[in-house]
C-alpha positions as CSV (number, residue, x, y, z in Angstrom):
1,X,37.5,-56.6,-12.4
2,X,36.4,-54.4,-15.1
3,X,33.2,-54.8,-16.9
4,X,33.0,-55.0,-20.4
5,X,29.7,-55.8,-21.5
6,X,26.3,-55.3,-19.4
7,X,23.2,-56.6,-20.8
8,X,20.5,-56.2,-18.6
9,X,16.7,-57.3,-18.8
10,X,16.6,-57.4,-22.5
11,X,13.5,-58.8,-24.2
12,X,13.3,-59.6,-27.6
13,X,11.2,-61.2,-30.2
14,X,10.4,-62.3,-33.9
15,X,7.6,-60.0,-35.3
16,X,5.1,-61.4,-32.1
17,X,6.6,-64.3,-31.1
18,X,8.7,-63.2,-28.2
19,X,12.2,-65.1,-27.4
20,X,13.9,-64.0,-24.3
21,X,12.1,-63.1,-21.1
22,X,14.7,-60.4,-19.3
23,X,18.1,-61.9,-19.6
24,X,20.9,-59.8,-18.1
25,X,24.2,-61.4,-18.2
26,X,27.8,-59.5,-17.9
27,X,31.4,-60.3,-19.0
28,X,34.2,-59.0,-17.8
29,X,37.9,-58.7,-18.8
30,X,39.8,-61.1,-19.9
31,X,36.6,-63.7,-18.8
32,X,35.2,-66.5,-21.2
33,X,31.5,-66.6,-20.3
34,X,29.4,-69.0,-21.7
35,X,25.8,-69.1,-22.6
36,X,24.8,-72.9,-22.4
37,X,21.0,-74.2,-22.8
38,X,19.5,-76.9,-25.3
39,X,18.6,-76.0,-29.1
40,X,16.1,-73.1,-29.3
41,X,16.3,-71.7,-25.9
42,X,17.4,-67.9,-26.9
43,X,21.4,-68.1,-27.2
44,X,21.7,-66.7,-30.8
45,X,18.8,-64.4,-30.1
46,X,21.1,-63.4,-27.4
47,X,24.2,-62.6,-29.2
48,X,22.1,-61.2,-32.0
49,X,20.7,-58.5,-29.5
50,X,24.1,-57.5,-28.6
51,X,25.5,-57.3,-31.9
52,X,22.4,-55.3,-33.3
53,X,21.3,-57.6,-35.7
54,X,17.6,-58.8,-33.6
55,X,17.6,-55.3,-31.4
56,X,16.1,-56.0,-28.3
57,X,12.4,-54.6,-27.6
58,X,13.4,-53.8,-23.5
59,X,16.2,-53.7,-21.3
60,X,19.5,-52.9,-22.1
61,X,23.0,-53.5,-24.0
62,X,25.8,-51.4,-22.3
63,X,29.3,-52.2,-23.8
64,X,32.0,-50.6,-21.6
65,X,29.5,-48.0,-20.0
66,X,28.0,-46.8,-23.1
67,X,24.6,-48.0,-23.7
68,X,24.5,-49.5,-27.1
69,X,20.9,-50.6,-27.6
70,X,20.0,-50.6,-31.1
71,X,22.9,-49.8,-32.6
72,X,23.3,-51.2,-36.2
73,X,25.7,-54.0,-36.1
74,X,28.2,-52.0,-38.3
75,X,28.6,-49.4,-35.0
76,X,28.5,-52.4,-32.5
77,X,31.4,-54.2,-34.5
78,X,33.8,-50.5,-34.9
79,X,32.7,-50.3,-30.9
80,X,35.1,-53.2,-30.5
81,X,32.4,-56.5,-30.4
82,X,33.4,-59.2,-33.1
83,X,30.7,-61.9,-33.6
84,X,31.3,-65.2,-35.4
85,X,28.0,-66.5,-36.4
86,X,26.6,-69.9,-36.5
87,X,26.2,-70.6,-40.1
88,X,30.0,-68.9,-40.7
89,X,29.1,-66.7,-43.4
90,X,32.3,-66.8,-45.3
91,X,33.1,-65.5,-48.8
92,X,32.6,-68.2,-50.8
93,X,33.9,-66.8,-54.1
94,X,37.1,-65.0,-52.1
95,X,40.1,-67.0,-51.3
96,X,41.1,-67.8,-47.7
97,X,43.6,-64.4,-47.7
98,X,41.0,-62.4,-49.5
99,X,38.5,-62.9,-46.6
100,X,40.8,-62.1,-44.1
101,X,42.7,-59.2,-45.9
102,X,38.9,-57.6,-46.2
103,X,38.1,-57.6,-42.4
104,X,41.6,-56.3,-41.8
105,X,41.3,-53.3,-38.9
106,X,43.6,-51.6,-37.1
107,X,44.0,-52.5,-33.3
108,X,42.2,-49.7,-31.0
109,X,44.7,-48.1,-29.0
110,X,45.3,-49.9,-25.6
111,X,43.5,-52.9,-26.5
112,X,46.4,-54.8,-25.9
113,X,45.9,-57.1,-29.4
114,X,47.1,-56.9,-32.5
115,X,45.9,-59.4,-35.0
116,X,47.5,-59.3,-38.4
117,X,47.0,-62.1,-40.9
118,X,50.6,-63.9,-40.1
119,X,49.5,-63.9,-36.2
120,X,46.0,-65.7,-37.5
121,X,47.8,-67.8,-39.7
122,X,50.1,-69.0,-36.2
123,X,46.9,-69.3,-34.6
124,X,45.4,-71.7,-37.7
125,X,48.2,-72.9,-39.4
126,X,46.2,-75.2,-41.6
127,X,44.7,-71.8,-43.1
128,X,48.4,-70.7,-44.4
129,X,48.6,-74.0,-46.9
130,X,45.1,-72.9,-48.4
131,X,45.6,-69.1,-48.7
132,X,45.1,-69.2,-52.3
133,X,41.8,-71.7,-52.0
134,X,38.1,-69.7,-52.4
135,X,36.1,-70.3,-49.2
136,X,33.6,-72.3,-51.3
137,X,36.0,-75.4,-51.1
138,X,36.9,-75.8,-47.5
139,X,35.8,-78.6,-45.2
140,X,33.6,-77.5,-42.3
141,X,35.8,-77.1,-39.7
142,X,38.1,-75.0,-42.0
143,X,35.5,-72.1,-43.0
144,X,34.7,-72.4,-38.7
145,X,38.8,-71.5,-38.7
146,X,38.4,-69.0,-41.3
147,X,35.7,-67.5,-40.3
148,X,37.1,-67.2,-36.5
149,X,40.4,-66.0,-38.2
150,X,38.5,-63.3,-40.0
151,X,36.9,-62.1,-36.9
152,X,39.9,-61.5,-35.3
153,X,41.2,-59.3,-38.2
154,X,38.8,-56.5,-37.2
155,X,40.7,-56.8,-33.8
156,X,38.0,-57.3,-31.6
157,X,38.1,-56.7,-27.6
158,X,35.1,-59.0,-27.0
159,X,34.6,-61.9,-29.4
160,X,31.2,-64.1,-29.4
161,X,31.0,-67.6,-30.8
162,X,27.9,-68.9,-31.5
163,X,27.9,-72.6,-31.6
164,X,31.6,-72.9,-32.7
165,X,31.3,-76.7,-32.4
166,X,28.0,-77.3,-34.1
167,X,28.6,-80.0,-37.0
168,X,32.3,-80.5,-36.9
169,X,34.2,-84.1,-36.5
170,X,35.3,-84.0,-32.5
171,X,39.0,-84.0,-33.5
172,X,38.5,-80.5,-35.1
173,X,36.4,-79.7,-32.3
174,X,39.7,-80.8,-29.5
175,X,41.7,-78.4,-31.6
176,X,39.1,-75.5,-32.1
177,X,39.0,-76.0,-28.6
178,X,42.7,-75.1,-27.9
179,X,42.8,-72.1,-29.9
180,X,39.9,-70.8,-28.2
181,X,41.9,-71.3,-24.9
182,X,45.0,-70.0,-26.4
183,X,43.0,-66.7,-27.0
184,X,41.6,-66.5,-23.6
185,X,45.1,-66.9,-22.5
186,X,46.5,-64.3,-24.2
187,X,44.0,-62.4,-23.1
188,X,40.8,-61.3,-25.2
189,X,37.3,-61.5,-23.7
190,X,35.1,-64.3,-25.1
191,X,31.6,-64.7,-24.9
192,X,30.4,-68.8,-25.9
193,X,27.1,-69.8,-27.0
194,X,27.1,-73.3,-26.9
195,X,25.2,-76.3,-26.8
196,X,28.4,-79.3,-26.3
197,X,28.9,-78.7,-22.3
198,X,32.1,-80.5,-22.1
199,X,33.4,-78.1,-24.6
200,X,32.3,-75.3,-23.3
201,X,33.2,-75.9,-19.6
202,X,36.5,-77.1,-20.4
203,X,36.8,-73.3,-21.6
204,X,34.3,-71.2,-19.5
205,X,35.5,-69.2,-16.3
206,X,31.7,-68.3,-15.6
207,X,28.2,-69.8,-17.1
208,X,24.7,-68.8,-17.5
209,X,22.3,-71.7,-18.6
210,X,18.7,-70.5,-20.8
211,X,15.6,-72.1,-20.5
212,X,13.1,-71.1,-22.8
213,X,14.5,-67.6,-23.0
214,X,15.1,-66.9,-19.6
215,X,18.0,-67.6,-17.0
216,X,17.9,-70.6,-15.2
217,X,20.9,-70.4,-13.9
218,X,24.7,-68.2,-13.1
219,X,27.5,-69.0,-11.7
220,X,31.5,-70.5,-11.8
221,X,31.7,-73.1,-14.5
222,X,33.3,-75.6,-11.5
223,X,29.8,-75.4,-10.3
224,X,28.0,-77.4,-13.0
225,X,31.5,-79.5,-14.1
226,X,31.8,-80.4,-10.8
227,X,27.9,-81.1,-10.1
228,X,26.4,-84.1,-11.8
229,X,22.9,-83.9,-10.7
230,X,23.3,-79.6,-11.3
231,X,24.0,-80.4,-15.0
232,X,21.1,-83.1,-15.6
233,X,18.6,-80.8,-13.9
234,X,19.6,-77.9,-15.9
235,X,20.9,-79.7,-19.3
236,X,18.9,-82.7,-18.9
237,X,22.3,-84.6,-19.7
């Protein structure tokens, strides 16, 4: 199995407050991993260390064998990482079509996806009746589609969610759900920060669990959906 993404021991921080303590997780191919852990225990710091946007202060980011640490996120995201942040961060003033048509990217040769804005519009068909709408004036779970949607125009190989759930009613979240699948079916990498477990194991090959930024835990998703007790010691659920 190859390995896509390698981050190993980083340590980062907030001006002096420090956040993670020498987390090293690694996806591979065609894997959704998830990062799982209660409010405030490192995940976005996480993802924002291997996007660029927090570099880390130790260890490493290596993204297919190349060691990326530090990179501004502009060079991350053209190395082939897409990253769909918590709070969205849609256009508000563009139209649904006018934020996708400005992420659009050509797929990288032998990437093996192609995402144009008709095969994001099949994946969200809600988001072909409002092409003409400005982001400003979509529900919640319609900017989370739109903003996953536009994403996936830069063609990503690896695509991180950060809390794709947080704050939507739980029938968007059932269908968010199955498009996420749909992806990983297809094929693209996916790396999951979440905090909604039954969401994210219903989704996750492999998991890694923060407490106060460090590991606590690594292994098959099976291992905590099939393990009561493992979940409440680790998730206090």
């Amino acid at each position: 199995m190859t390995t896509l993404l390698d981050v190993h021991e980083i340590e980062t921080a907030y001006g002096l407050s420090r956040v993670l303590f020498g987390v090293s997780i690694a996806v591979n191919a065609g894997e959704c991993v998830c990062l799982l852990g209660r409010n405030g225990v490192g995940k976005t710091t996480t993802m924002r260390s291997i996007m660029g946007l927090t570099p880390p202060q130790a260890g490493r980011v290596v993204w297919k064998g190349t060691d990326i640490t530090g990179w501004p996120p502009y060079r991350v995201a053209r190395a082939g990482l897409g990253f769909v942040p918590e709070d969205r961060r849609i256009f508000a003033d563009l139209t649904v079509w006018e934020n996708l048509d400005v992420a659009s990217r050509s797929a990288r040769r032998g990437s093996g996806h192609d995402f144009s804005i008709d095969r994001v519009f099949d994946l969200f068909p809600k988001l072909r009746e409002l092409t003409g709408r400005n982001g400003g004036f979509l529900s919640g779970g319609e900017q989370q589609m739109l903003t996953i949607a536009r994403t996936l125009m830069g063609n990503p190989e690896l695509l991180l969610l950060d809390e794709p759930s947080e704050g939507l009613a739980p029938i968007v979240v059932d269908h968010l759900g199955e498009q996420i699948a749909r992806l990983k079916r297809e094929g693209l990498t996916i790396l999951l920060a979440e905090q909604n477990v039954e969401f994210s194991l219903a989704l996750a090959d492999r998991v890694y669990v923060l407490e106060k930024g460090a590991l606590r835990f690594s292994g098959p998703s099976a291992a905590l959906r099939d393990n009561e007790a493992l979940r409440h010691e680790l998730l206090a659920l």
